[in-house]
C-alpha positions as CSV (number, residue, x, y, z in Angstrom):
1,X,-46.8,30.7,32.8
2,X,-45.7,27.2,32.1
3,X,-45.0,24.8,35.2
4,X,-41.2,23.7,35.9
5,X,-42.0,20.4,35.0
6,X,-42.5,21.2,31.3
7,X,-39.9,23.4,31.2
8,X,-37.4,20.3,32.2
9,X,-38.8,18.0,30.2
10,X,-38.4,20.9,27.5
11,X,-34.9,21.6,28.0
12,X,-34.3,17.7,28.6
13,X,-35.5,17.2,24.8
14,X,-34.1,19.6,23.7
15,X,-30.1,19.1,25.3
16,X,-31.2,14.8,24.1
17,X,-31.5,16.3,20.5
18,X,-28.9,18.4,20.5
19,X,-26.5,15.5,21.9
20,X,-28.3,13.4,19.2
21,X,-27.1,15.5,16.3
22,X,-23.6,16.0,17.4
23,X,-22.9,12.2,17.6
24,X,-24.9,12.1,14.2
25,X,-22.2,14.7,12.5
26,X,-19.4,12.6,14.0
27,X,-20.6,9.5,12.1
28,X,-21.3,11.4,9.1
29,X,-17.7,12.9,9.2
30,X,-16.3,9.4,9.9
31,X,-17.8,8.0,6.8
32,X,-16.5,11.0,5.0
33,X,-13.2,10.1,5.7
34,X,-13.5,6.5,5.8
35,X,-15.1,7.0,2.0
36,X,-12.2,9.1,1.0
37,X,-9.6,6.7,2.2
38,X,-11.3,3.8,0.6
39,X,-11.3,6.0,-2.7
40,X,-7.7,6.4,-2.3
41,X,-7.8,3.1,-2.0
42,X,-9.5,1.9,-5.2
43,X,-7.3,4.9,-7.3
44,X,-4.1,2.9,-5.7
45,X,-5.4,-0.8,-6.2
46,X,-6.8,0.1,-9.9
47,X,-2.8,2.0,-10.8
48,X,-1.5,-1.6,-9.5
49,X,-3.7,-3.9,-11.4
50,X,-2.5,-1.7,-14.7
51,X,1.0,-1.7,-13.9
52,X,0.9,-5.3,-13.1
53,X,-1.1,-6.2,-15.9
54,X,2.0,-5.1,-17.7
55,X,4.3,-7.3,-15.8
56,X,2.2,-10.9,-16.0
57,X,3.0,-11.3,-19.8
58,X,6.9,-10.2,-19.5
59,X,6.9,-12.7,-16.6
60,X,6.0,-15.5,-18.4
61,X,8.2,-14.5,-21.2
62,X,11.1,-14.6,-18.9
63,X,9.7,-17.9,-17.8
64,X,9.5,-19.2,-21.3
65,X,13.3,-18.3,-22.3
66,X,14.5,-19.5,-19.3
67,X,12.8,-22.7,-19.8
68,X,14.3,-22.8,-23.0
69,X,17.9,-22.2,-21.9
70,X,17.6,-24.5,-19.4
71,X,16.8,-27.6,-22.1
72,X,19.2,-26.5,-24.5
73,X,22.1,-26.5,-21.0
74,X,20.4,-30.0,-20.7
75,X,20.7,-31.2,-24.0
76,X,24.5,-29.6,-24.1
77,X,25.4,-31.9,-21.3
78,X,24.1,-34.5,-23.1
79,X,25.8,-33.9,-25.9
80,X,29.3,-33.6,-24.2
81,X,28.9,-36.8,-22.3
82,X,27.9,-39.0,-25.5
83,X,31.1,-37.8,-27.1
């Protein structure tokens, strides 16, 4: 027969691994999630750097022609006040 002593230091063990393992799954499941969000994540950021990528060259474009109208309005003025 084994003495009480062992037998609590058995069933301390094993309740110590058991609690052990249990926080171990809820850090496991954490980063589960956590890495699912973060791929979510990267999905949403890499769709925005294509759709932008888009956008940059039409942007300066715009900021070309606009540049443009803007000297020729200058140059109208000029014109009209010379006359």
């Amino acid at each position: 027969m084994t003495s009480p002593v062992r037998t609590g230091l058995a069933l301390l063990l094993s309740a110590s691994a058991l609690g052990l393992a249990a926080h171990v799954a809820a850090l496991q499941s954490q980063n589960f999630r956590e890495a699912a969000e973060l791929d979510e994540l990267s999905v949403a950021a890499e769709w925005n750097a294509r759709r932008t990528s888009g956008i940059k060259p039409e942007l300066r474009r715009f900021e070309f022609d606009l540049a443009t109208e803007q000297t020729r309005a200058r140059g109208m003025r000029t014109l009209r006040v010379r006359r």
